[in-house]
DRENBA-962412 format. One record per residue: residue number from 1; residue in three letters; chain; y, x, z of N, C-alpha, C, O in turn. Coordinates in pm, 1 decimal. Layout:
(pt NUM ALA A (Y X Z) (Y X Z) (Y X Z) (Y X Z))
...
***
This chain:
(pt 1 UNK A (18850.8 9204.4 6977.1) (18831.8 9239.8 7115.5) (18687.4 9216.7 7158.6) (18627.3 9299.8 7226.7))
(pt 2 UNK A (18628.1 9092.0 7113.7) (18494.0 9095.0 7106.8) (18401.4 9217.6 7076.3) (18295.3 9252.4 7128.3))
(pt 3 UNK A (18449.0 9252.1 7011.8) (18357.9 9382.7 6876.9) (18362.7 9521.4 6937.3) (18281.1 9610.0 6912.1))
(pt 4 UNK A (18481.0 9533.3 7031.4) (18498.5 9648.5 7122.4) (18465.3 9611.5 7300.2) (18497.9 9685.8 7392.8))
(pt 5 UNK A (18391.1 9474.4 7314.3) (18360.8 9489.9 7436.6) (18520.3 9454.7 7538.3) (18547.7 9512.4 7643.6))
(pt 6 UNK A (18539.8 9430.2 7523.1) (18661.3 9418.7 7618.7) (18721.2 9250.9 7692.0) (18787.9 9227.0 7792.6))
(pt 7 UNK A (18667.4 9171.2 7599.3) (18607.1 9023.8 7636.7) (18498.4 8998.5 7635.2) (18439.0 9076.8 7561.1))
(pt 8 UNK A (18413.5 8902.8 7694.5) (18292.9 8860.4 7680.9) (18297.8 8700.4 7614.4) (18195.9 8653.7 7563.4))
(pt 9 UNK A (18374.6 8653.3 7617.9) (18369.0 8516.9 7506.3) (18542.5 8479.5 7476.4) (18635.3 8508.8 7551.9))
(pt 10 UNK A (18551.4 8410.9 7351.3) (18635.0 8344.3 7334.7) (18674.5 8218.0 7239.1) (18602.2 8177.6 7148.0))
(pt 11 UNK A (18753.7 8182.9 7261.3) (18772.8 8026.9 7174.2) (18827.4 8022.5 7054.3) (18946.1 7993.8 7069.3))
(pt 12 UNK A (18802.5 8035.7 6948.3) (18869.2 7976.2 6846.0) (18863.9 7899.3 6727.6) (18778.0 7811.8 6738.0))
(pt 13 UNK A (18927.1 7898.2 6611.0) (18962.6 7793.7 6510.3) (18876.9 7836.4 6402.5) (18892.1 7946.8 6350.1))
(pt 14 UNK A (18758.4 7728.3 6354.5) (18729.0 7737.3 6219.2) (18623.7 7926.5 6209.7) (18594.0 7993.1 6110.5))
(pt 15 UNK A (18603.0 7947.3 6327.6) (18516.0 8077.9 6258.3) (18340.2 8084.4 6264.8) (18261.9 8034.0 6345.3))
(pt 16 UNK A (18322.3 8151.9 6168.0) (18212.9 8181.6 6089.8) (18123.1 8364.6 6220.1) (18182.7 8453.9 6280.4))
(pt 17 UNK A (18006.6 8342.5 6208.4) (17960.0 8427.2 6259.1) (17959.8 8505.9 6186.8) (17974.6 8482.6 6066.8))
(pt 18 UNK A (17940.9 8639.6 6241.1) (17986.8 8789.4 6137.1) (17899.9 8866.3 6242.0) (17888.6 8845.8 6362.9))
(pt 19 UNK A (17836.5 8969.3 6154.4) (17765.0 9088.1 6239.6) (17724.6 9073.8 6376.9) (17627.4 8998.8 6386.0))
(pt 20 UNK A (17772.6 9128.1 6508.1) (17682.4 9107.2 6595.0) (17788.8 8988.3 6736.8) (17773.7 8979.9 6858.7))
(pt 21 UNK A (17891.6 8915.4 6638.4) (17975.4 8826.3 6705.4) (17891.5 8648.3 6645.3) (17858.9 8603.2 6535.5))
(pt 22 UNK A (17886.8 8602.3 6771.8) (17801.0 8497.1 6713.4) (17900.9 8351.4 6779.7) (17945.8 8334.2 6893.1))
(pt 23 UNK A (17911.5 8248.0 6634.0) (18006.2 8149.8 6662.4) (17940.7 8043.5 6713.1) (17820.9 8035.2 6685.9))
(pt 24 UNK A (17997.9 7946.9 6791.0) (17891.7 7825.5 6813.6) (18031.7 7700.6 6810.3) (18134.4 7705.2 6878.0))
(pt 25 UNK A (18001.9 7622.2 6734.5) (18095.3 7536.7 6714.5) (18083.2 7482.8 6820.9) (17975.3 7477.8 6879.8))
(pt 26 UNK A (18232.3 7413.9 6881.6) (18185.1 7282.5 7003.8) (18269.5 7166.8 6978.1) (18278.3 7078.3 7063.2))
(pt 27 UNK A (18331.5 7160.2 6869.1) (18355.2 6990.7 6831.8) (18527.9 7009.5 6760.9) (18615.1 7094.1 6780.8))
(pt 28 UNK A (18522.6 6903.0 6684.3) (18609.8 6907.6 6555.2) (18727.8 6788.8 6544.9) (18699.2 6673.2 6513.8))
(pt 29 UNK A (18816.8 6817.5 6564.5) (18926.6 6742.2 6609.2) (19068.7 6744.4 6485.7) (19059.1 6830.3 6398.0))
(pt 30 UNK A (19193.9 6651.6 6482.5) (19265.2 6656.8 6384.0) (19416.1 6692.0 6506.1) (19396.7 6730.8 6621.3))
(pt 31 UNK A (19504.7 6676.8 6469.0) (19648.8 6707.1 6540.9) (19684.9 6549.4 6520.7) (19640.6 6458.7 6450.3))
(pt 32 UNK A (19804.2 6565.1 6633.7) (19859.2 6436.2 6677.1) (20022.7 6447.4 6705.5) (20028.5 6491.4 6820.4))
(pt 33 UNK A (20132.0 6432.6 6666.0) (20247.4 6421.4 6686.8) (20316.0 6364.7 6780.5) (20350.6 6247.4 6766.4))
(pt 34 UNK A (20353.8 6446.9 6910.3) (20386.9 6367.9 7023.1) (20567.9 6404.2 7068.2) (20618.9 6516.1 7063.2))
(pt 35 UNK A (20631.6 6287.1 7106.6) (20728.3 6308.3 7172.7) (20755.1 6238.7 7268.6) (20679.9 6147.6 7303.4))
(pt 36 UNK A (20872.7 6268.4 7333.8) (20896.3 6164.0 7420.0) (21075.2 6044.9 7361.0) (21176.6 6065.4 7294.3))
(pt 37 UNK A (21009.8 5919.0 7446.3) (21054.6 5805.9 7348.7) (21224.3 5803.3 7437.8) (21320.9 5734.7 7404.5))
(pt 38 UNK A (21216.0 5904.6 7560.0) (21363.8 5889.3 7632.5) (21421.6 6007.6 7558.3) (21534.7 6039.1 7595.3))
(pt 39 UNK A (21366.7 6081.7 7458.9) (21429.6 6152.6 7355.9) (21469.5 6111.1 7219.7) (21564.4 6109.0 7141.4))
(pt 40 UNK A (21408.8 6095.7 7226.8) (21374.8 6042.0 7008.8) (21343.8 5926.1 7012.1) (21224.8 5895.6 7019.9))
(pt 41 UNK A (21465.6 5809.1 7005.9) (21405.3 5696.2 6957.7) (21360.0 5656.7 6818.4) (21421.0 5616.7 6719.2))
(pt 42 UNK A (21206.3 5686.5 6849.6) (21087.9 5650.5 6742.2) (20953.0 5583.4 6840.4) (20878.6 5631.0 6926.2))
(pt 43 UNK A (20965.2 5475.9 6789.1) (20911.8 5375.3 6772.8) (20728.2 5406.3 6694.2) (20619.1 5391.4 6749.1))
(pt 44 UNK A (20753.7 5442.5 6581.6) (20581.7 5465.3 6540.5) (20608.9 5359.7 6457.2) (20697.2 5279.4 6487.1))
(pt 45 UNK A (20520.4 5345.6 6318.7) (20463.1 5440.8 6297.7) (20562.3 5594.3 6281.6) (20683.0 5577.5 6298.9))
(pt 46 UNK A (20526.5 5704.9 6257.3) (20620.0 5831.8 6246.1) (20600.1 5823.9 6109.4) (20494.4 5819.5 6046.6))
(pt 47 UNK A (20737.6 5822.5 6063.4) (20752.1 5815.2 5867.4) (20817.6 5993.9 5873.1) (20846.8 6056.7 5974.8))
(pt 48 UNK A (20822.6 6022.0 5787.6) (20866.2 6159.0 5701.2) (20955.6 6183.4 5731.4) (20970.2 6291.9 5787.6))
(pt 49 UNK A (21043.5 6114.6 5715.5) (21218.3 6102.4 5719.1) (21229.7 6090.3 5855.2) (21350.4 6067.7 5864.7))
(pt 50 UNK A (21183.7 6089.9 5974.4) (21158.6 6080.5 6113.1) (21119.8 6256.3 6119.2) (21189.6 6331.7 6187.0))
(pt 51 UNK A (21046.0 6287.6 6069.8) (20956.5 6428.2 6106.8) (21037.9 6490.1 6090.4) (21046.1 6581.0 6172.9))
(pt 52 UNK A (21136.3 6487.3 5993.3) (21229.8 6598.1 5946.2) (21371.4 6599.6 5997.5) (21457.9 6687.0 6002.9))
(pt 53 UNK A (21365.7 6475.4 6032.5) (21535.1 6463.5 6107.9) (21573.3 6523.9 6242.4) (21687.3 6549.4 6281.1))
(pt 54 UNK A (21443.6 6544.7 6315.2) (21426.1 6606.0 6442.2) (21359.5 6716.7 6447.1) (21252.3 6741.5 6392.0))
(pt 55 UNK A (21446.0 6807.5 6537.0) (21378.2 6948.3 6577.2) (21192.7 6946.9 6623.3) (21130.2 6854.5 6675.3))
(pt 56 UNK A (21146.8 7071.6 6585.0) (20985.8 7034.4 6649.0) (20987.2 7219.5 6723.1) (21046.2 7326.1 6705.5))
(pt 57 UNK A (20882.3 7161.1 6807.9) (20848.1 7325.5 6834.7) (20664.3 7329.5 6779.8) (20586.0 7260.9 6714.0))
(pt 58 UNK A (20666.3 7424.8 6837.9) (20537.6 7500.4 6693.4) (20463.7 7586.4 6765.8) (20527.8 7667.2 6833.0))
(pt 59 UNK A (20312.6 7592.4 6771.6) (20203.5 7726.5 6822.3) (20241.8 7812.6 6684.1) (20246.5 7754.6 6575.6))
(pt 60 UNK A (20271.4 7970.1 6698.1) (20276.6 8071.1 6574.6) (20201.1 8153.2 6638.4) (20225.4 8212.1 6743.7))
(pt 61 UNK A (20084.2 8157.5 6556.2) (20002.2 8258.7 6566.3) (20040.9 8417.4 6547.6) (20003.7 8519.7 6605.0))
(pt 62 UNK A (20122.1 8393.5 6453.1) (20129.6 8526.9 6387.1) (20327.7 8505.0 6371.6) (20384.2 8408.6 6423.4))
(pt 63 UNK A (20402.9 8613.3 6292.9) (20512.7 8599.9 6258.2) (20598.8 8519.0 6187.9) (20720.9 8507.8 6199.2))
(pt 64 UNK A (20482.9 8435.8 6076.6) (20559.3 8334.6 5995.0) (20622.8 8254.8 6044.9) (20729.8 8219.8 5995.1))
(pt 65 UNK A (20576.0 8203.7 6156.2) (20694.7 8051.5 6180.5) (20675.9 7957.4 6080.3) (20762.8 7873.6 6056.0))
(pt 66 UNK A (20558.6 7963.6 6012.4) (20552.2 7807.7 5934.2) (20371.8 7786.7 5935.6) (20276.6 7856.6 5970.4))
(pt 67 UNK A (20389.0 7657.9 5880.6) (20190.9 7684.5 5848.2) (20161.0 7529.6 5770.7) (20245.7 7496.9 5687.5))
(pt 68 UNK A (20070.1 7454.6 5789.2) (19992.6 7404.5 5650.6) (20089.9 7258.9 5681.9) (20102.7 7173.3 5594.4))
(pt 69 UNK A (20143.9 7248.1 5795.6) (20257.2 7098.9 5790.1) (20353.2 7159.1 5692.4) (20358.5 7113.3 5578.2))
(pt 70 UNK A (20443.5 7276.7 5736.2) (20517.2 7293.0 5620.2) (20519.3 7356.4 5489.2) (20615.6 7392.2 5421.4))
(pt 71 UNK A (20376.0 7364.1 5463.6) (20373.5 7371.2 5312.0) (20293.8 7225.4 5251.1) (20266.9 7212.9 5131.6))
(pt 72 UNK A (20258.1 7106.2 5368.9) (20259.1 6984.9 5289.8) (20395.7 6934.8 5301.8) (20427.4 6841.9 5227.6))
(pt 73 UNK A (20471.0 6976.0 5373.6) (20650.6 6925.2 5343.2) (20691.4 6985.0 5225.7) (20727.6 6918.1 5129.0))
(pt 74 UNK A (20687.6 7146.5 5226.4) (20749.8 7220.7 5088.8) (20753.9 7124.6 4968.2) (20846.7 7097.6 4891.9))
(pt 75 UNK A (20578.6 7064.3 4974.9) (20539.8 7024.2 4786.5) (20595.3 6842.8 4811.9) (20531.4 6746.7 4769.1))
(pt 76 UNK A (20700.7 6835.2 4875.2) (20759.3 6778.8 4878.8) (20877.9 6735.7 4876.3) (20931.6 6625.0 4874.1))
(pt 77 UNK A (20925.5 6892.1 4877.2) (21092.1 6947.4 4875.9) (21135.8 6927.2 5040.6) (21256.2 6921.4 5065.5))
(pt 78 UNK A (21071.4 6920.3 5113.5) (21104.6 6865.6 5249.9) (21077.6 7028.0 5324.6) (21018.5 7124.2 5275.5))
(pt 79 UNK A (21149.9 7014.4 5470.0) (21116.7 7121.9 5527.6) (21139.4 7014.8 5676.5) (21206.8 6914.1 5698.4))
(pt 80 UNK A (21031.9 7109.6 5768.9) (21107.8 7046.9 5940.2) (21196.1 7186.2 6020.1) (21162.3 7302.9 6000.8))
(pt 81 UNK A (21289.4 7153.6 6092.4) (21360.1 7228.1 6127.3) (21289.4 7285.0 6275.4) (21282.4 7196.9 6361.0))
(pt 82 UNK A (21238.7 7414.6 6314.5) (21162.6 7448.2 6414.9) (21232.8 7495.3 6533.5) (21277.5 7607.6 6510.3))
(pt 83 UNK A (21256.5 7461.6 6632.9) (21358.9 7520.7 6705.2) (21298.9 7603.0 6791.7) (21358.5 7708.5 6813.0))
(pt 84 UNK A (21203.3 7585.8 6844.6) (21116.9 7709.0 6905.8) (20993.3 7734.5 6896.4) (20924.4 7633.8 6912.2))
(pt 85 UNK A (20916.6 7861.2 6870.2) (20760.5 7880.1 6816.0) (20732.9 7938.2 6922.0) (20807.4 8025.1 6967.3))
(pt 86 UNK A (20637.2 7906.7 6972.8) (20557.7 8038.2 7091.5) (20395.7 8036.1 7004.7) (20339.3 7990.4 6905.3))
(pt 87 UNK A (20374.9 8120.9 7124.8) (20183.0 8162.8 7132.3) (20168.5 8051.3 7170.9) (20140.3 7991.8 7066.9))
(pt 88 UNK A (20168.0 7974.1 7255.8) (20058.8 7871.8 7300.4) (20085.7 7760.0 7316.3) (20166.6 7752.5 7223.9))
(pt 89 UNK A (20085.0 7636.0 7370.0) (20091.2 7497.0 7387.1) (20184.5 7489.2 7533.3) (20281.0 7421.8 7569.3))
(pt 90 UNK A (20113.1 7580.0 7586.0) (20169.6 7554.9 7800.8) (20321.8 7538.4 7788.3) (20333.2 7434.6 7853.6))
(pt 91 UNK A (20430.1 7565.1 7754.5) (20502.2 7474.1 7754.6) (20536.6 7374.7 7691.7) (20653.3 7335.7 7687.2))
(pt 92 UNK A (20447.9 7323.6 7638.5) (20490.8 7202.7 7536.6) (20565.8 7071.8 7595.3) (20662.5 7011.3 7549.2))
(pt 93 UNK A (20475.5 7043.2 7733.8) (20516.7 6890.5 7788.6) (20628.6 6939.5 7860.1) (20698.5 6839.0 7872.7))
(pt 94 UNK A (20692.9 7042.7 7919.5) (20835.5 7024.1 8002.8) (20919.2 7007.2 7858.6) (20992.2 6908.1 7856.5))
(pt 95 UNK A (20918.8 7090.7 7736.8) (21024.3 7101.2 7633.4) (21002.0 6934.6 7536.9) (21085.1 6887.8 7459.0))
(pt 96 UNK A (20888.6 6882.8 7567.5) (20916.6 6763.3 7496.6) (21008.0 6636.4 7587.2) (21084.2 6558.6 7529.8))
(pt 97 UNK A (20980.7 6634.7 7747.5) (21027.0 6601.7 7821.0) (21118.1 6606.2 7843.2) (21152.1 6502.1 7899.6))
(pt 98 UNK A (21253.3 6725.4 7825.0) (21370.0 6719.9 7818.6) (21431.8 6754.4 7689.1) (21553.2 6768.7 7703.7))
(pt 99 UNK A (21397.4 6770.6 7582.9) (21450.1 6790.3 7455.3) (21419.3 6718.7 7347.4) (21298.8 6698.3 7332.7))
(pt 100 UNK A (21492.8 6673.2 7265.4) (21446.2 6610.4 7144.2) (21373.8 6646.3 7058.6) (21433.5 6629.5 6952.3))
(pt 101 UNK A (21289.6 6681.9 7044.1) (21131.0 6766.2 6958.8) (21042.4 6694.3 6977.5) (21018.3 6629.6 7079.4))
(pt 102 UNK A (20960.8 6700.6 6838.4) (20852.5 6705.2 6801.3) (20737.9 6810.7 6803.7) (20755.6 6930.8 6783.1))
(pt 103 UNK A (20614.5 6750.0 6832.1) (20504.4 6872.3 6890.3) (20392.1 6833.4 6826.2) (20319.8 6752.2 6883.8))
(pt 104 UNK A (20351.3 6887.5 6682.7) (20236.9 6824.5 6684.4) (20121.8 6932.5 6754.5) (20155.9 7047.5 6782.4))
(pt 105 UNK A (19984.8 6883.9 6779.0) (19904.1 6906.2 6889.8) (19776.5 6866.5 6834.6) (19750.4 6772.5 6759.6))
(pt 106 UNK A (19689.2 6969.7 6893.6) (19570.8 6886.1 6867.8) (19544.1 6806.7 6951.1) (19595.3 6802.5 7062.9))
(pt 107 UNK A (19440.1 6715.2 6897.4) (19420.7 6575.6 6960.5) (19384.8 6568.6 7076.4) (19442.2 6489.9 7151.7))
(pt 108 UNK A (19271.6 6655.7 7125.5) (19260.6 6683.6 7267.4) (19362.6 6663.3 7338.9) (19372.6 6559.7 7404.6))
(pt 109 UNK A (19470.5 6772.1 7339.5) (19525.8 6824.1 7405.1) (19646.6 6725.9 7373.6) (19750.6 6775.8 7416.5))
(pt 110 UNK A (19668.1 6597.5 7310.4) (19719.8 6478.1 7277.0) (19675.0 6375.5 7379.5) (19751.7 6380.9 7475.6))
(pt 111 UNK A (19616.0 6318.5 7389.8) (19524.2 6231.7 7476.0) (19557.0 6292.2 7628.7) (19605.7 6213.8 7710.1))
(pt 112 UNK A (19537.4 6396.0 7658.7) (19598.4 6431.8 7787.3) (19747.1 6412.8 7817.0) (19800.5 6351.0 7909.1))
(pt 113 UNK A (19803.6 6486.0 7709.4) (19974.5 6514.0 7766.0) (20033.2 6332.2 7752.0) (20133.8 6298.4 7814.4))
(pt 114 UNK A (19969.8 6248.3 7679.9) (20051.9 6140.9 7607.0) (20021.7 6054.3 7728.0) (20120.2 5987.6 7759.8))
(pt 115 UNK A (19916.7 6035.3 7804.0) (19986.8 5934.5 7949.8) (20013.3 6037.5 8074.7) (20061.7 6003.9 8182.8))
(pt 116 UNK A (19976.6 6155.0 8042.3) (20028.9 6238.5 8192.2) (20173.0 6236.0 8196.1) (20237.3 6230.0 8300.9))
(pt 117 UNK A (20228.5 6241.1 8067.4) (20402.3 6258.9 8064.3) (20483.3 6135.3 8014.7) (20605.5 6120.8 8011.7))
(pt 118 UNK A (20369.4 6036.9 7970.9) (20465.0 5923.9 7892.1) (20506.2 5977.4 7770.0) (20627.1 5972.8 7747.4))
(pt 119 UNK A (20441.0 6021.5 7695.6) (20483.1 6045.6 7530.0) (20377.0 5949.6 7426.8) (20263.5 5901.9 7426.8))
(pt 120 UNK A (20492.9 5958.2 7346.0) (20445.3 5872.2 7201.5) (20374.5 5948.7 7097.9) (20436.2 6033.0 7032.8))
(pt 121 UNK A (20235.9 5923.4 7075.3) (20158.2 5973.9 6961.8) (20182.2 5878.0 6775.9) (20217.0 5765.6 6739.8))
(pt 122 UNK A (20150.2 5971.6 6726.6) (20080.8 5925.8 6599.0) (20056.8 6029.8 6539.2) (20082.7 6133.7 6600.0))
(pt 123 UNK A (20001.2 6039.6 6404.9) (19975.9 6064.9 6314.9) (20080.3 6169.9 6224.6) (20185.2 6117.5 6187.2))
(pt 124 UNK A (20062.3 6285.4 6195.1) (20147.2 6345.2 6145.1) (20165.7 6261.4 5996.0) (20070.7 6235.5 5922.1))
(pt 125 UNK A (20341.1 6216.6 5961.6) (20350.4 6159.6 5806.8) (20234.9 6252.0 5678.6) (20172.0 6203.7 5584.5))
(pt 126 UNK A (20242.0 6363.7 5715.4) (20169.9 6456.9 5608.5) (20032.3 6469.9 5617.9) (19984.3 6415.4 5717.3))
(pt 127 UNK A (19901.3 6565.0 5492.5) (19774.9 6529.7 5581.5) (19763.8 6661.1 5598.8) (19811.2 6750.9 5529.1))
(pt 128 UNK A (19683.7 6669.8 5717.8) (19638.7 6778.3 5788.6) (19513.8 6780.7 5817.2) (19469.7 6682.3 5876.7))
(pt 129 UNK A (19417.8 6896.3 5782.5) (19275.9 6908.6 5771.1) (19244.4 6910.7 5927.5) (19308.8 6957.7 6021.3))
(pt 130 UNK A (19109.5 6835.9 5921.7) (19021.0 6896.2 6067.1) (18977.7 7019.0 6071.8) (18945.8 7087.3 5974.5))
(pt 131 UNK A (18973.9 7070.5 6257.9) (18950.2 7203.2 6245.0) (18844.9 7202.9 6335.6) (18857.9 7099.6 6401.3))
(pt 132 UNK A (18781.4 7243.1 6360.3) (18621.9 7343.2 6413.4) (18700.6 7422.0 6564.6) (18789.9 7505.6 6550.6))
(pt 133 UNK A (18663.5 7390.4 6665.5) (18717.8 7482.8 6793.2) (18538.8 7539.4 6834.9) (18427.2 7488.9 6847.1))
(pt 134 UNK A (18598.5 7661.1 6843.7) (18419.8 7730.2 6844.7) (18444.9 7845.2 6958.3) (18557.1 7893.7 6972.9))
(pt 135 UNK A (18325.8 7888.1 7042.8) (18320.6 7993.1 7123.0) (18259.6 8074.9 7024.2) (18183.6 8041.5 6933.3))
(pt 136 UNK A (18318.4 8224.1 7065.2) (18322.0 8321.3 7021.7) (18239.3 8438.9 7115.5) (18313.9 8520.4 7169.8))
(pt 137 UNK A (18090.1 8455.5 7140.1) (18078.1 8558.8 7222.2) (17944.1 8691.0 7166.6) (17867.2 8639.2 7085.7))
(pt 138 UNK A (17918.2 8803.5 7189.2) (17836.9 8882.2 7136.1) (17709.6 8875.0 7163.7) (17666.9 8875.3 7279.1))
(pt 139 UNK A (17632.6 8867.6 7053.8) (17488.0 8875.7 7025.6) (17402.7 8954.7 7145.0) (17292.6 8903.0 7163.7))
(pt 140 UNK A (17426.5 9049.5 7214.4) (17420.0 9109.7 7302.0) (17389.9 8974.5 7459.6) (17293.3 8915.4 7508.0))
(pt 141 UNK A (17471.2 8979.4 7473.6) (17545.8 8881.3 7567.0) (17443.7 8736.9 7569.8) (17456.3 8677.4 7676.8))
(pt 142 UNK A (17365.1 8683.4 7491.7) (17346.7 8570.8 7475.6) (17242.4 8533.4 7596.2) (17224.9 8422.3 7646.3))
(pt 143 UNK A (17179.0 8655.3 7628.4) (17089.3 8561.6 7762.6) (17120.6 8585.5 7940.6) (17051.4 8588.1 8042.4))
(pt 144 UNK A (17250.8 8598.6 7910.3) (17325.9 8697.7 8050.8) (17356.8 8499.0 8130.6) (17402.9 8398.7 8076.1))
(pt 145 UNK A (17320.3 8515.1 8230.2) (17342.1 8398.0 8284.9) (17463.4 8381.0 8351.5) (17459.0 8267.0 8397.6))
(pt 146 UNK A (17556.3 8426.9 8377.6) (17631.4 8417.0 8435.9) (17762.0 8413.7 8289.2) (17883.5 8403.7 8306.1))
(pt 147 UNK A (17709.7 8422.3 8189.6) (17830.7 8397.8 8093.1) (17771.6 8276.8 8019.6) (17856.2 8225.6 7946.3))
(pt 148 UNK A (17649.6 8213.8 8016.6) (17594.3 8121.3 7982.3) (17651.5 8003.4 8077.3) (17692.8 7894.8 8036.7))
(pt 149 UNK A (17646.1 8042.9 8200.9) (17714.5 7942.5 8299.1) (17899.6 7939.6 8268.9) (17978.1 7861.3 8322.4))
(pt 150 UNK A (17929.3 8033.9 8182.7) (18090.2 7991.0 8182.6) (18121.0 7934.5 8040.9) (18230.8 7881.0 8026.2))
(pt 151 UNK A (18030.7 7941.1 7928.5) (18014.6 7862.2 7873.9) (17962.3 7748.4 7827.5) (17971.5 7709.6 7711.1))
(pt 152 UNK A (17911.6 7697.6 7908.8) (17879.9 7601.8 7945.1) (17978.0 7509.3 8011.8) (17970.6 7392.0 7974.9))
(pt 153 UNK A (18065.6 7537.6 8099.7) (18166.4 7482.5 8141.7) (18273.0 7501.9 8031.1) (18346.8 7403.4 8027.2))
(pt 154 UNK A (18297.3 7573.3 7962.4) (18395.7 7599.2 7856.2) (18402.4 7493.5 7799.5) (18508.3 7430.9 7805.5))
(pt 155 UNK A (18275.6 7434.5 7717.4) (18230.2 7392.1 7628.7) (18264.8 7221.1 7723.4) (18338.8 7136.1 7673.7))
(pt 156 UNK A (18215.0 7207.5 7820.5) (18263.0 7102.8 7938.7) (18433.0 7026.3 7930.7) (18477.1 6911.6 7923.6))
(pt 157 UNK A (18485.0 7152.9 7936.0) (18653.5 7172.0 7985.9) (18677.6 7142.3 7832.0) (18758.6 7051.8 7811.7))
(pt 158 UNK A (18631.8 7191.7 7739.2) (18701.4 7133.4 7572.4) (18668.6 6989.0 7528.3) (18756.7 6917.5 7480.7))
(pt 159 UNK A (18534.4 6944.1 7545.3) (18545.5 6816.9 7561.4) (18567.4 6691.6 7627.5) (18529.4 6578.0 7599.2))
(pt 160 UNK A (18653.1 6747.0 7743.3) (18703.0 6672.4 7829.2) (18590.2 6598.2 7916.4) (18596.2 6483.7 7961.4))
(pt 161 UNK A (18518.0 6662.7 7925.3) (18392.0 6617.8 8027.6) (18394.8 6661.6 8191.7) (18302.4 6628.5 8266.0))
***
C-alpha cells in the first residue's frame, strides 16, 4: 500500500528497506504471556504444562492460525489449543478478563494491559526471538513536515513516551 501511494507511513515487524520504501527501526522488544489470575489459577512461574492446558487467543496475520510458539511446542510434541485468532490485539484485555486464555503479547503492549486490568505476566515456557517494530514510509515523503511530525509522535506513542 505504501508502493501504490495510498498510505503515507506504517508500522511493522522486522522489515528491511527495499526500493523507494524506506524502514527506520524504533526499538526491539520480546512477547510476554498474560492472563488474568480470577481466570487461570497460575501463579508464575508459567511452566509448559500450564501453556497447554489452557485455551490462548492469538494475533493471525495471515490464515494459518499458528506461528513460531507453536512450532517451538510442535518439536516438542506439544500443541496449545487456540480458541480465537483475530487481526489485532484490541480485544485482547476484555477476552482475557472474562475468559480463561492465554495471550501472549508483546512486551509493550504487556506492561500496559498487566496493571490497567490486573493480569499476570511472564515469560512464554518456550523461546521466542526479539522482533524489530519499524516505521514504514516512502522515500519521496521524507522531508514533508507534517508526516515527519506524525512520526515523530508514532515513534513517541511506541515507546511509551
Amino acid at each position: 500500500m505504501l508502493e501504490e501511494e495510498r498510505i503515507d507511513v506504517a508500522v511493522s515487524v522486522n522489515k528491511q528497506s527495499r526500493g523507494e520504501i524506506v524502514s527506520e527501526p524504533v526499538m526491539s522488544m520480546g512477547v510476554t504471556t498474560l492472563w488474568s489470575p480470577q481466570q487461570i489459577p497460575c501463579r508464575g512461574p508459567l511452566s509448559v504444562s500450564d501453556f497447554v492446558a489452557w485455551e490462548h487467543v492469538m494475533v493471525a496475520y495471515r490464515e494459518t492460525g499458528h506461528g513460531e510458539i507453536d512450532r517451538q511446542l510442535a518439536s516438542q510434541g506439544l500443541a496449545r489449543r487456540v480458541r480465537f485468532a483475530t487481526q489485532n490485539f484490541s480485544t485482547f484485555p476484555l477476552l482475557l478478563t472474562t475468559l480463561p486464555l492465554f495471550a501472549t503479547v508483546p512486551q509493550g503492549l504487556a506492561q500496559r494491559w498487566q496493571a490497567q486490568y490486573a493480569l499476570r505476566a511472564d515469560a512464554p515456557p518456550v523461546a521466542y526471538p526479539e522482533f524489530t517494530l519499524c516505521i514504514l514510509r516512502h522515500k519521496r515523503r521524507a522531508q514533508d513536515p507534517a508526516l515527519n511530525w506524525l512520526v515523530t509522535k508514532l515513534k513517541q506513542a511506541m515507546r511509551g513516551q
